[in-house]
C-alpha positions in Angstrom: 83.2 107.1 105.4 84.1 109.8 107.6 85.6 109.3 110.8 83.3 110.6 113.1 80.0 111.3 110.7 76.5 109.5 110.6 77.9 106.3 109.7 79.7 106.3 112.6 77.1 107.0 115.0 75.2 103.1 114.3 79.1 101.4 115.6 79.0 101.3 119.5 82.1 101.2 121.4 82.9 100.1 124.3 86.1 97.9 126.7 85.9 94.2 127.2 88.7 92.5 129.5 89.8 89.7 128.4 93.3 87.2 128.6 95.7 88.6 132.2 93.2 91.5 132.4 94.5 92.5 129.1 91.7 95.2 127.9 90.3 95.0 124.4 88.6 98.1 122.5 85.7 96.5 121.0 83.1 98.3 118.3 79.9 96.8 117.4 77.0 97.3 115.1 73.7 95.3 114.7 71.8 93.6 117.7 73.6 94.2 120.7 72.4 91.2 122.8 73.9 87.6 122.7 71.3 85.0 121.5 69.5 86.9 119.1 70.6 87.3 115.5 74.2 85.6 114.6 77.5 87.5 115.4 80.2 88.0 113.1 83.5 88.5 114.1 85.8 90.3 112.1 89.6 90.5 112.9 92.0 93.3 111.5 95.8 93.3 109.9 98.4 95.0 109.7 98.8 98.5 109.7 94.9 98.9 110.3 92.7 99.3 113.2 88.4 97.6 113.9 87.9 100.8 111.4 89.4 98.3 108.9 85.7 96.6 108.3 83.9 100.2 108.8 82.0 99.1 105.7 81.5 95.6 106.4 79.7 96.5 109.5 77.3 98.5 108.2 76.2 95.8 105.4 76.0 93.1 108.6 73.9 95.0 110.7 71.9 96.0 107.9 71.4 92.4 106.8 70.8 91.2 110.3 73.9 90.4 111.8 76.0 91.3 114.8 79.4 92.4 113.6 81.7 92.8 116.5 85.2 94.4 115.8 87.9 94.2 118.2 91.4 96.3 117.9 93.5 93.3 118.8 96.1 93.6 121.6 98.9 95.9 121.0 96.6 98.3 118.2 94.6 101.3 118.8 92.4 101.7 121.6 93.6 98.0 122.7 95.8 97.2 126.1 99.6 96.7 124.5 101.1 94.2 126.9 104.7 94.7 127.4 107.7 92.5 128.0 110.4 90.9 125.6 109.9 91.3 121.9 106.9 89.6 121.2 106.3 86.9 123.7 103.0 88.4 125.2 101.6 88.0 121.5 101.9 84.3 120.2 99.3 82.9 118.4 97.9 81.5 122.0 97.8 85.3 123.7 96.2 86.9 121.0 93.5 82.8 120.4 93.1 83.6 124.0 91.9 87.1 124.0 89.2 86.1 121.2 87.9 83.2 123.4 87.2 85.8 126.5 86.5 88.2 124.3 83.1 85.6 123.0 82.4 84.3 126.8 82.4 88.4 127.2 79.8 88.9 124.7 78.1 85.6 125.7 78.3 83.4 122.6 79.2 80.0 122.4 80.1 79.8 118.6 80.2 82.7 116.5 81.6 83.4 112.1 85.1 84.7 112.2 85.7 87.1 108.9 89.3 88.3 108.8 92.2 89.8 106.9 96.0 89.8 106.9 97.1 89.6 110.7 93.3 89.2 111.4 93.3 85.8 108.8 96.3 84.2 110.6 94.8 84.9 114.1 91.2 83.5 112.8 93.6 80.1 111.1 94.8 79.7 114.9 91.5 79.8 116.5 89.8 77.4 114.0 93.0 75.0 114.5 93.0 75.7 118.7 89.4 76.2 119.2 87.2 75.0 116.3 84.4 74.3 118.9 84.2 78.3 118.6 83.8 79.4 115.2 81.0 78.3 112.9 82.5 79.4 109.5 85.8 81.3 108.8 86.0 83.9 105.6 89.8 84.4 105.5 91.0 87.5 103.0 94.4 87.5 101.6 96.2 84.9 103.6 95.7 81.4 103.1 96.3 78.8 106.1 100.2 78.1 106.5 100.4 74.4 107.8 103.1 74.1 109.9 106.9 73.2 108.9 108.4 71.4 111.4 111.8 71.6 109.3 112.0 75.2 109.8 111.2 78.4 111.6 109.4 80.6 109.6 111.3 83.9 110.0 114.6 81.2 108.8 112.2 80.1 105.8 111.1 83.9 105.0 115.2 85.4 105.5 116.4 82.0 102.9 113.4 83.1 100.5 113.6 86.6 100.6 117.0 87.9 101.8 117.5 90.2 105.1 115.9 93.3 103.8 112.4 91.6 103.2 110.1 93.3 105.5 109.2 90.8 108.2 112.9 90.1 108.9 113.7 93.7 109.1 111.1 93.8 111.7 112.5 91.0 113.8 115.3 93.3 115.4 113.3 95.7 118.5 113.5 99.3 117.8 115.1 99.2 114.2 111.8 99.6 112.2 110.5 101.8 114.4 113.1 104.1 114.3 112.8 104.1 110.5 109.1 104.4 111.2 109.6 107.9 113.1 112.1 109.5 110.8 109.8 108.9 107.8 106.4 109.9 110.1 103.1 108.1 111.0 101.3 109.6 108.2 104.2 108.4 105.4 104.3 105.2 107.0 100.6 104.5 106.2 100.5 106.1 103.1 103.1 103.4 101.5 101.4 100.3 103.1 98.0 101.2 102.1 98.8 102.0 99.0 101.1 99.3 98.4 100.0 97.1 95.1 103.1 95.6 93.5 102.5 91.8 93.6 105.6 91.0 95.1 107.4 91.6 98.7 108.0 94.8 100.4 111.8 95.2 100.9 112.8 98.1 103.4 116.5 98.3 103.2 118.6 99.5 106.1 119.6 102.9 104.0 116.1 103.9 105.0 113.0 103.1 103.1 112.5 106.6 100.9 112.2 110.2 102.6 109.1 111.6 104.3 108.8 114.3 101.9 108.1 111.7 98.9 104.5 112.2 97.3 102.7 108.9 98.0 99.3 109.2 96.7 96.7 107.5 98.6 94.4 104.9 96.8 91.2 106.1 96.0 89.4 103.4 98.8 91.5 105.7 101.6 89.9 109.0 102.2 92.6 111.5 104.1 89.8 111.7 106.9 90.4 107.6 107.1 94.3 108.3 106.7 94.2 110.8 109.6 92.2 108.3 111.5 94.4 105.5 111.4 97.4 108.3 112.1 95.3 109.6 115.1 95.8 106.1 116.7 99.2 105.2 116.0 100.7 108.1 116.7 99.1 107.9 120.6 100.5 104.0 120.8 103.5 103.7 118.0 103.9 100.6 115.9 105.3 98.4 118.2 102.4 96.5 119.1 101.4 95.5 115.7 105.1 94.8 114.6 105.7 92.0 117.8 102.7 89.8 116.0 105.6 89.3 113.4 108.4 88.9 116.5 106.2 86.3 118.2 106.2 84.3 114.7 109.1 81.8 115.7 107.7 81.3 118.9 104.2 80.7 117.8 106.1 78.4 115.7 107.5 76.5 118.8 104.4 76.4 120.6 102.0 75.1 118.3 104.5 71.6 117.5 102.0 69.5 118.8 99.4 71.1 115.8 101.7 70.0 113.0 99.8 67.9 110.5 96.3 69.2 111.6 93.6 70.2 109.3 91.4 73.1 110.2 88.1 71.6 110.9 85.7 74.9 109.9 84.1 75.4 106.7 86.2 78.3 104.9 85.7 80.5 102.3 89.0 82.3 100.9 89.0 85.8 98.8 92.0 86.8 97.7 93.1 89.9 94.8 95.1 88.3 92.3 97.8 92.0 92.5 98.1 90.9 96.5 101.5 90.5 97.0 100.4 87.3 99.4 99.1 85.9 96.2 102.9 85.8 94.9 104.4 84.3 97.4 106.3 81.5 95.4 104.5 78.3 95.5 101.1 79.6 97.3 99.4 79.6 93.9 100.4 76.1 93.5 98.8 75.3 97.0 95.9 76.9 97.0 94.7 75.6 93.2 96.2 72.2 92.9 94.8 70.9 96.5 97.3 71.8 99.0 94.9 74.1 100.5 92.3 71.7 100.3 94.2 68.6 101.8 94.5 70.7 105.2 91.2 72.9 105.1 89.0 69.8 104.1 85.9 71.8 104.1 87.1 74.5 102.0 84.1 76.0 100.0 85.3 78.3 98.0 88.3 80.6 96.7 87.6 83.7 95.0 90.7 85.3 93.2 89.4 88.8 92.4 91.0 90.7 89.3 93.0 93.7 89.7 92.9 94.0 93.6 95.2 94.5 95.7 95.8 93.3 99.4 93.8 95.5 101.7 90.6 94.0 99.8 88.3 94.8 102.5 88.6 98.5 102.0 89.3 98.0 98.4 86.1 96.1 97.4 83.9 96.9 100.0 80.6 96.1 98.6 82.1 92.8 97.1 83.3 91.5 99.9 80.6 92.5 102.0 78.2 90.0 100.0 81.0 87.2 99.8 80.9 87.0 103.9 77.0 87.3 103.9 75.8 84.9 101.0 78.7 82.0 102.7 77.5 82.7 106.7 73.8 82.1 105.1 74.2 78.7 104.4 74.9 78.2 108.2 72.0 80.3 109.4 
């Protein structure tokens, strides 16, 4: 879908301030007032933007549905609070924002759909505030109870080693300097179209050269490339980079979660090439009732064949129906 054509026209935009007068960019499509048909909130990952469920949108607003799309703080359009690495976005920063964000729209309890980043954020929510969410359709990351044995950047660096992506990120200004010399453009164009199920290693001798010929995937148009580009060239990668930064304190704050099971009915979708899906053990946990033991009211996992992690843009007609035919049972 093109940027700025027809499609785009039906998504309304607007600003919504939320948490510490923190503004959030906001698009919507479908009914635009509160009480009226159910609203579906979908929450983006990493490196993406709302423009992530572009397609996901459309398909709820033509089925009925409110879909309401927020570029989290730190991304896009989105305030980018500042301050030491990461402590203005812990899980309880970014759970607060979404709770002002629904008194903003005036809904009490709303479907959460989300993805990478997104799926950890929604995980939070339901485990913080599951009075808020009526049903939860998490792609690509399972829910990670917590370890109270070990922080998880330690558990990620012992797994993993020191050039595994999210340690490399941990150190302010490193990545981001590798970030510029290889260009915005670059950047994206090895993330999205990223599909070895495994991890992503960026090694401190720099992470290729920006004049390597990465082909985008054929669910990224360059209109879509230059899109995302547009908006993280204007606010740099820092702000989605200090969700990972804020993971050991998240860690800290949520001790008095650990043990709880998420109280929301779930429905998980995963592509079996997602390199989340090879994480070792997750397999394990999510088939032979790990998963289960701490989202009792689990519904459903779909593993979908040859697909890789940014499923939403991937498969959008497939997932579009998977988050439609699971909210209906609720309606």
């Amino acid at each position: 879908m093109a940027a700025g054509g027809d499609d785009q026209e039906a998504i309304r935009h607007r600003t919504v301030e939320v948490s510490g007068g923190v503004r959030l960019h906001v698009a919507e499509a479908g009914p635009a007032a509160a009480g009226g048909a159910p609203t579906v909130l979908l929450l983006h990952g990493f490196p993406e933007l709302w423009y992530a469920w572009r397609h996901q949108m459309r398909a709820l607003a033509a089925a009925g549905y409110r879909a309401v799309a927020p570029d989290l703080r730190g991304y896009g359009d989105s305030d980018a609070p500042e301050g030491a690495a990461g402590e203005q976005y812990t899980a309880l920063h970014v759970v607060g924002d979404l709770v002002a964000l629904l008194d903003a729209l005036g809904e009490a309890r709303v479907f959460v759909a989300a993805h990478d980043w997104g799926a950890i954020i929604a995980w939070s929510l339901c485990l913080l505030r599951p009075d808020r969410v009526r049903a939860l359709v998490a792609l690509s990351v399972a829910y990670a109870p917590r370890n109270a044995a070990r922080k998880p950047v330690e558990r990620l660096r012992a797994l993993f080693g020191d050039d595994y992506y999210i340690c490399r990120i941990q150190e302010p200004g490193a990545i981001e300097a590798e970030f510029a010399r290889l260009g915005t453009e670059q950047v994206l164009r090895k993330l999205l179209s990223y599909r070895t199920p495994g991890p992503i290693f960026i090694p401190k001798s720099g992470w290729g050269s920006p004049d390597d010929q990465v082909q985008l995937p054929s669910w990224v148009t360059e209109e879509d490339l230059k899109y995302y580009a547009s908006k993280f060239d204007k606010t740099g990668f820092t702000g989605g980079l200090n969700y990972y930064r804020a993971m050991n304190k998240s860690w800290e704050l949520t001790s008095p979660w650990t043990g709880a099971e998420i109280k929301v009915p779930v429905k998980f979708i995963i592509g079996d090439l997602d390199m989340t899906y090879h994480t070792p053990g997750i397999q394990d946990f999510i088939h032979k009732g790990g998963f289960k033991k701490f989202v009792p009211l689990l519904d459903d996992v779909v593993v979908m064949k040859d697909v890789g992690h940014f499923i939403n843009e991937e498969k959008p007609n497939e997932v579009s129906e998977h988050i439609i035919s699971f909210i209906k049972k609720f309606n």
